[in-house]
PQR file of N, CA, C, O and H, with PARSE charges and radii, in Angstrom:
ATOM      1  N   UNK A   1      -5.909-132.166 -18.786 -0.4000 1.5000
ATOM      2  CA  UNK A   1      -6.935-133.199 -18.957 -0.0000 2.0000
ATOM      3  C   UNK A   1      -6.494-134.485 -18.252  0.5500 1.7000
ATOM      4  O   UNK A   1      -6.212-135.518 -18.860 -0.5500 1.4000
ATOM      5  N   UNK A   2      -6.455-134.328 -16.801 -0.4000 1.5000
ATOM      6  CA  UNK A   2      -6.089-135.737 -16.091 -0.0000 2.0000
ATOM      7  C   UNK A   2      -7.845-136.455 -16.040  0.5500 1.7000
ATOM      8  O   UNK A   2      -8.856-136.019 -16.591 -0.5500 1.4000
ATOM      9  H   UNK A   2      -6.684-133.489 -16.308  0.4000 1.0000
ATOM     10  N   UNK A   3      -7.659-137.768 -15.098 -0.4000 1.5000
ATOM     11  CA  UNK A   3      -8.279-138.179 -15.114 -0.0000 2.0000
ATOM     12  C   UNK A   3      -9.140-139.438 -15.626  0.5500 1.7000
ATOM     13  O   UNK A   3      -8.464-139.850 -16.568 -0.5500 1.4000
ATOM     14  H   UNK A   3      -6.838-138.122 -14.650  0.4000 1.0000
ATOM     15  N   UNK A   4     -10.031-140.096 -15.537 -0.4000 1.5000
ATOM     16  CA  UNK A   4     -10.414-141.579 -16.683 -0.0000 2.0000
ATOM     17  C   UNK A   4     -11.907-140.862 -17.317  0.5500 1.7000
ATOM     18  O   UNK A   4     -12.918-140.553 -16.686 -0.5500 1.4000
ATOM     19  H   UNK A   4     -10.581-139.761 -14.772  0.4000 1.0000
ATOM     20  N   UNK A   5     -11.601-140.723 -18.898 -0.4000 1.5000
ATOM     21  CA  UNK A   5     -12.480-140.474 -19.946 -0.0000 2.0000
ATOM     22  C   UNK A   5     -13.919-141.365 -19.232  0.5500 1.7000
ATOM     23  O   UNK A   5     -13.792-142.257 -18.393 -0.5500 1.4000
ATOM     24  H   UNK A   5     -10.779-140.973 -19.410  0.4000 1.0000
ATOM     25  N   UNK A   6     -15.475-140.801 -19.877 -0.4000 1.5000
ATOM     26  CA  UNK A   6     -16.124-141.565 -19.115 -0.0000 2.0000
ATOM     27  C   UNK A   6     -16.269-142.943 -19.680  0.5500 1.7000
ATOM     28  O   UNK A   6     -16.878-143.784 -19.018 -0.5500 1.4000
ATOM     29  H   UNK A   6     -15.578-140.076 -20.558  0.4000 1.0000
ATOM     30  N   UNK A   7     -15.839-143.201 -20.666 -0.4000 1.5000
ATOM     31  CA  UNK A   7     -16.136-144.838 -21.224 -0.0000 2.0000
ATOM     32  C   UNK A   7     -14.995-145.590 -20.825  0.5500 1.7000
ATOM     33  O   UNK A   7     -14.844-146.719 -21.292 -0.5500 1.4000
ATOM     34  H   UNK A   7     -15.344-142.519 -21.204  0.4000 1.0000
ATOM     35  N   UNK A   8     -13.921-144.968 -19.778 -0.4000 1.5000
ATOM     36  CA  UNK A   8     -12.992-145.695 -19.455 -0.0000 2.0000
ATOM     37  C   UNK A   8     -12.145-146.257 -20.225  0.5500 1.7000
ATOM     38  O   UNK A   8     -11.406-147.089 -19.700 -0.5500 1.4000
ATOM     39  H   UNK A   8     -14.044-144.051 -19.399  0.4000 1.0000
ATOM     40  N   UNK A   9     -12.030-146.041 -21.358 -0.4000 1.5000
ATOM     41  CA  UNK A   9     -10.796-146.565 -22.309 -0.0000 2.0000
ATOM     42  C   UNK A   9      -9.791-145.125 -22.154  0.5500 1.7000
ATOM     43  O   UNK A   9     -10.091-143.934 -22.230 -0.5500 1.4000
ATOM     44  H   UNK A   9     -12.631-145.365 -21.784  0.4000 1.0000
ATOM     45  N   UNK A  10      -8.613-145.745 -21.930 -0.4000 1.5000
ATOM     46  CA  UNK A  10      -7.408-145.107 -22.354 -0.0000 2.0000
ATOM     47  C   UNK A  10      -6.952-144.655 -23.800  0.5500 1.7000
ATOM     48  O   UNK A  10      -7.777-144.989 -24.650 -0.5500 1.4000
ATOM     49  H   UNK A  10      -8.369-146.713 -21.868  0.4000 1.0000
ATOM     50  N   UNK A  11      -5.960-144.048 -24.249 -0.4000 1.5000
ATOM     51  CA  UNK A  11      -5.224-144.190 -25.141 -0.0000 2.0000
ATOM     52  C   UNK A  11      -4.783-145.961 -25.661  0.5500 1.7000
ATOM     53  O   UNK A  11      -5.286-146.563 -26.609 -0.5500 1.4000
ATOM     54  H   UNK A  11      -5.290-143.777 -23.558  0.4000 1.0000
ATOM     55  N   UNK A  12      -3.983-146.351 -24.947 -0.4000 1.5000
ATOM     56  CA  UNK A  12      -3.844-147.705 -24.686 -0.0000 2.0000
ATOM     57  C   UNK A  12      -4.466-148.740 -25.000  0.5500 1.7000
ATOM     58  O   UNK A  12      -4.057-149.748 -25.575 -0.5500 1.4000
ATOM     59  H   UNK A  12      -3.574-145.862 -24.177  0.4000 1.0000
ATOM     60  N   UNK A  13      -5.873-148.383 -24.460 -0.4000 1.5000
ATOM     61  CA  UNK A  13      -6.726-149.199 -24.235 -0.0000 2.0000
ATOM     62  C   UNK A  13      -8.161-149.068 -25.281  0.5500 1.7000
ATOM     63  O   UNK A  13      -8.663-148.061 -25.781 -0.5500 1.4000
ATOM     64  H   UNK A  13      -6.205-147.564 -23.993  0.4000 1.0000
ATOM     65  N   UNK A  14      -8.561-150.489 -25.369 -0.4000 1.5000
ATOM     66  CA  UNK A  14      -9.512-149.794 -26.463 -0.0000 2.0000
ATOM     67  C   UNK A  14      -9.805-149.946 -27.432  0.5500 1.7000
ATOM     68  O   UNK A  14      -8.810-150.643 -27.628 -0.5500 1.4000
ATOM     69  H   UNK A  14      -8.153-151.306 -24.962  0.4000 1.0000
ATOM     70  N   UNK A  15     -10.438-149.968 -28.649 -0.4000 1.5000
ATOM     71  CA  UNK A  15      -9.882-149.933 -30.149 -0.0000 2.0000
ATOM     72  C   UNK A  15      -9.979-148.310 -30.604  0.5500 1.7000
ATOM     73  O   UNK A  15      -9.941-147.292 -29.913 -0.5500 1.4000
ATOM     74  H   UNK A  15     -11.246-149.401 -28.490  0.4000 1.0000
ATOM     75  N   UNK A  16     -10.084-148.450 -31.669 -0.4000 1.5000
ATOM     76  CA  UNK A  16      -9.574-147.281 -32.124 -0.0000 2.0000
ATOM     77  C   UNK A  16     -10.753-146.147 -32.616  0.5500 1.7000
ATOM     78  O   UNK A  16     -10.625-145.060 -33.178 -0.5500 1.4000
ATOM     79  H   UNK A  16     -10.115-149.276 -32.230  0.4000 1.0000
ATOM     80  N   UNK A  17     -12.236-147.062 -32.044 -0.4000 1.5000
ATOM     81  CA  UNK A  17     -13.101-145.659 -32.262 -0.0000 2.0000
ATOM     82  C   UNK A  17     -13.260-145.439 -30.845  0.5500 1.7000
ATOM     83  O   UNK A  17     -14.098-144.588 -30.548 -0.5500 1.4000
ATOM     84  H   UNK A  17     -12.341-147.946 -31.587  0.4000 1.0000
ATOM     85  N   UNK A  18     -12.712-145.951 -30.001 -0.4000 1.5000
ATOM     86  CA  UNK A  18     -12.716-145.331 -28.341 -0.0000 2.0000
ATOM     87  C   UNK A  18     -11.487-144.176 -28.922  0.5500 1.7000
ATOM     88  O   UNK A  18     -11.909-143.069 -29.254 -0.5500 1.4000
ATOM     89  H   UNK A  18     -12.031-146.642 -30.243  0.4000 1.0000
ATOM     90  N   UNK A  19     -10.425-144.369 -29.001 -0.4000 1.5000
ATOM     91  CA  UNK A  19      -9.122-143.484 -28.974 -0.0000 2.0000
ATOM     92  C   UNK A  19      -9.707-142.170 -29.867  0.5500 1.7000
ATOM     93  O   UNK A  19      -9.415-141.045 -29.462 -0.5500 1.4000
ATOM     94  H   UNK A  19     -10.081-145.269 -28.731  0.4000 1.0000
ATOM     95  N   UNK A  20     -10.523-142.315 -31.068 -0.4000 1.5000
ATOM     96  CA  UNK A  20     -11.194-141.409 -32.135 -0.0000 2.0000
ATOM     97  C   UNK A  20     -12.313-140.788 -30.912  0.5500 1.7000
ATOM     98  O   UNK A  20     -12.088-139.689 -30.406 -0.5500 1.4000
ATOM     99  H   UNK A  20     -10.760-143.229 -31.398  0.4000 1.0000
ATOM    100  N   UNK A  21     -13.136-141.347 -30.636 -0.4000 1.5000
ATOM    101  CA  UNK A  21     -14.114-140.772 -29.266 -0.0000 2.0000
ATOM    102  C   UNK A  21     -13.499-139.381 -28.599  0.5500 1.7000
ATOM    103  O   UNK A  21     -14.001-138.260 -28.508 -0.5500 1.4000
ATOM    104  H   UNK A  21     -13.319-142.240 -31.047  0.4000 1.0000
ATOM    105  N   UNK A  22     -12.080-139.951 -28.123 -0.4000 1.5000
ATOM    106  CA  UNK A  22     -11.448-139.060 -27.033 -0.0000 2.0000
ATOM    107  C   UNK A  22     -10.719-137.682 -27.943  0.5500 1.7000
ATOM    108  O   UNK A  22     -10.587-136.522 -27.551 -0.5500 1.4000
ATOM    109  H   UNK A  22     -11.673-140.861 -28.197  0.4000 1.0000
ATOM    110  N   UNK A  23     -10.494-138.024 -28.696 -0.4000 1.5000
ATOM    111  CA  UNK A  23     -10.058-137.198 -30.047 -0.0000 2.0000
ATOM    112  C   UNK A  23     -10.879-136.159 -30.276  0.5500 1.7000
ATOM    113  O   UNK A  23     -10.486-135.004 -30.117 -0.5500 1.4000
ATOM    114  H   UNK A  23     -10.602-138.966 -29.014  0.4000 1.0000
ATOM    115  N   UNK A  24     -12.234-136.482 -30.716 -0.4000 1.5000
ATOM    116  CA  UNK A  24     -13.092-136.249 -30.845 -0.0000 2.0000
ATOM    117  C   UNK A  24     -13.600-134.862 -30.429  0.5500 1.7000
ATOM    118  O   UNK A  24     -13.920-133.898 -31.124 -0.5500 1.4000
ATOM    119  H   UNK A  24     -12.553-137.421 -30.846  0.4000 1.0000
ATOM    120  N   UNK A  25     -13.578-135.098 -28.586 -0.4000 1.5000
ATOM    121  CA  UNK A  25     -14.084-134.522 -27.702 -0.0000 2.0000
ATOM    122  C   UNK A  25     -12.931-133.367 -27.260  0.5500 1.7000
ATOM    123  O   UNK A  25     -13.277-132.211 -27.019 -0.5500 1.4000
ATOM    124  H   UNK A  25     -13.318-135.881 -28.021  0.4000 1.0000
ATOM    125  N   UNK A  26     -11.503-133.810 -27.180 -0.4000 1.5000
ATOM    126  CA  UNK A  26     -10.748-132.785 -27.079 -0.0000 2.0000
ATOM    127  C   UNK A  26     -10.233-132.282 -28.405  0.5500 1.7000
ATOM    128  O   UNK A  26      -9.085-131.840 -28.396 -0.5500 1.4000
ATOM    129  H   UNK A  26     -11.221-134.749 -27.376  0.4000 1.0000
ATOM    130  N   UNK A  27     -10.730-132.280 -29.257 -0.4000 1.5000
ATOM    131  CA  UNK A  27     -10.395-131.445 -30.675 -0.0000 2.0000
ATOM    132  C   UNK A  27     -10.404-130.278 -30.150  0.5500 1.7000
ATOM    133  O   UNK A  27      -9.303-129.762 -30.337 -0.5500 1.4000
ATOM    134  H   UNK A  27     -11.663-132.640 -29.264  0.4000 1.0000
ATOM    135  N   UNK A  28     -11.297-129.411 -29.423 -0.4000 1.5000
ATOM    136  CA  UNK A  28     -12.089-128.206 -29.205 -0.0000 2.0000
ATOM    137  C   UNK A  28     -11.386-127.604 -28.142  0.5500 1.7000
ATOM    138  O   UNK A  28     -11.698-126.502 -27.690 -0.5500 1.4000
ATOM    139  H   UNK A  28     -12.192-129.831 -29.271  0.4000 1.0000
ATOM    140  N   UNK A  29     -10.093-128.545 -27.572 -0.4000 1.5000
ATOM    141  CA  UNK A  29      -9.308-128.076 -26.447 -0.0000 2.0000
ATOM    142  C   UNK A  29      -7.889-127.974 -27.020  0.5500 1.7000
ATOM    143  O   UNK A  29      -7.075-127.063 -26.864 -0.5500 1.4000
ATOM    144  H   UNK A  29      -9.839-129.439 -27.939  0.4000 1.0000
ATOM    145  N   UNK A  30      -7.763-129.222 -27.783 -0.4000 1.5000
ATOM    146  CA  UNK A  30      -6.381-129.083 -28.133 -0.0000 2.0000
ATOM    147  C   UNK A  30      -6.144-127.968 -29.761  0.5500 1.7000
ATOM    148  O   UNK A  30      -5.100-127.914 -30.411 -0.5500 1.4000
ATOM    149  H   UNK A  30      -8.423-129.962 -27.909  0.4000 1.0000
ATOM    150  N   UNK A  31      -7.262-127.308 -30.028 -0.4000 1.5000
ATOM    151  CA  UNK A  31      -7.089-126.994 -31.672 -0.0000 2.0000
ATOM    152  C   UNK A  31      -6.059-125.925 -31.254  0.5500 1.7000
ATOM    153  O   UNK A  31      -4.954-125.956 -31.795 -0.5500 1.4000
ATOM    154  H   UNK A  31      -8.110-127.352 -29.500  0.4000 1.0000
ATOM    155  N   UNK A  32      -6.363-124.897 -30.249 -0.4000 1.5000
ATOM    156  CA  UNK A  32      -5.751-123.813 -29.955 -0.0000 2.0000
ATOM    157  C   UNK A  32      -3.947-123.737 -30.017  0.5500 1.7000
ATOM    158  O   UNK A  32      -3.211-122.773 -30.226 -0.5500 1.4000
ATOM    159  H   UNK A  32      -7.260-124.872 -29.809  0.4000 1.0000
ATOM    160  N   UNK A  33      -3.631-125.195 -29.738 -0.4000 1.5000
ATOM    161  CA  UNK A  33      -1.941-125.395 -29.210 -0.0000 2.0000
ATOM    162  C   UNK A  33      -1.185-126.347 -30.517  0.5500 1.7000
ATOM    163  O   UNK A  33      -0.032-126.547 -30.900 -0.5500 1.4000
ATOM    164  H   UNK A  33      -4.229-125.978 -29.568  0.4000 1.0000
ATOM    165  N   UNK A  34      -2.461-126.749 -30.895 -0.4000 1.5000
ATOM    166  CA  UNK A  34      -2.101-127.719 -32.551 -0.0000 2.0000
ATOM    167  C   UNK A  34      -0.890-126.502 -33.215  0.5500 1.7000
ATOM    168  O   UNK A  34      -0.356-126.695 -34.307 -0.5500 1.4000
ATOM    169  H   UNK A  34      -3.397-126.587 -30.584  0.4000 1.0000
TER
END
């Protein structure tokens, strides 16, 4: 998952329902390796 998320917030960057957003969206990618 390289690349800039489309709302452009980072990890980093952001508050914390951007970082929850990105979370969010890769739940469904990362559940498999959790």
């Amino acid at each position: 998952m390289t690349g800039t998320p489309p709302r452009g917030a980072g990890p980093t960057a952001g508050g914390g329902a951007a970082v929850f957003a990105q979370i969010d969206w890769a739940a469904p990618w990362l559940a498999p390796y959790a």
